[in-house]
N, C-alpha and C positions, 0 to 999 in steps of 0.2 A: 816230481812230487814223491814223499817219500811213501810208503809202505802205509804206515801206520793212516797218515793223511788219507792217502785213498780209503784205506778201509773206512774210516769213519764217516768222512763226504760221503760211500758207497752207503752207510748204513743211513745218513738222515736223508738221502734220498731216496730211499727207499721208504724211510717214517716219516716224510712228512710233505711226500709228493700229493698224496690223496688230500690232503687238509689246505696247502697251496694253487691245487687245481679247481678246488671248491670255490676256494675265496676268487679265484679268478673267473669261472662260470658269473658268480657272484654280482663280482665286479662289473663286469660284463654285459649281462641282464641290464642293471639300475644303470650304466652310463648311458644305454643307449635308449633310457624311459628320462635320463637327464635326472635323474631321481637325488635327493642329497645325502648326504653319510649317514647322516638321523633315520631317515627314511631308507636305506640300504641296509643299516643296523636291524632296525624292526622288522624289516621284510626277513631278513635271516633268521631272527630267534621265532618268528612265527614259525616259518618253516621249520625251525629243531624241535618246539615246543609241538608241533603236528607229529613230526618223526617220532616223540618221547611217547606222547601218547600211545601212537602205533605200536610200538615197540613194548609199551608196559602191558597194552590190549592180548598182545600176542603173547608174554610172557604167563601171563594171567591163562591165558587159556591153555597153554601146557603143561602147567602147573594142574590142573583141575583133571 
């Protein structure tokens, strides 16, 4: 493999392990509830849409 090849593969392994291990937690969870995509979808953006909140709650109050 050449130089350049590694570094890159080094780099999006590095950017987008966290986002791949998620979706495989994920995955994971809902097969083993036998859950369907529809339902694996919604379960996920509830969780993000939790997270956002938190995250806006918390920005909000360092702000202040």
């Amino acid at each position: 493999m050449s130089s350049f090849l590694r570094r890159t593969s080094d780099f999006f392994k590095h950017h987008t392990g966290n986002q791949r291990h998620r979706q495989q937690t994920i995955t994971k969870r809902s097969n083993d509830a036998g859950a369907s995509v529809a339902e694996r979808m919604r379960k996920h953006e509830r969780r993000e849409s939790k997270q956002l909140e938190k995250d806006r709650a918390e920005f909000a109050a360092t702000r202040r």
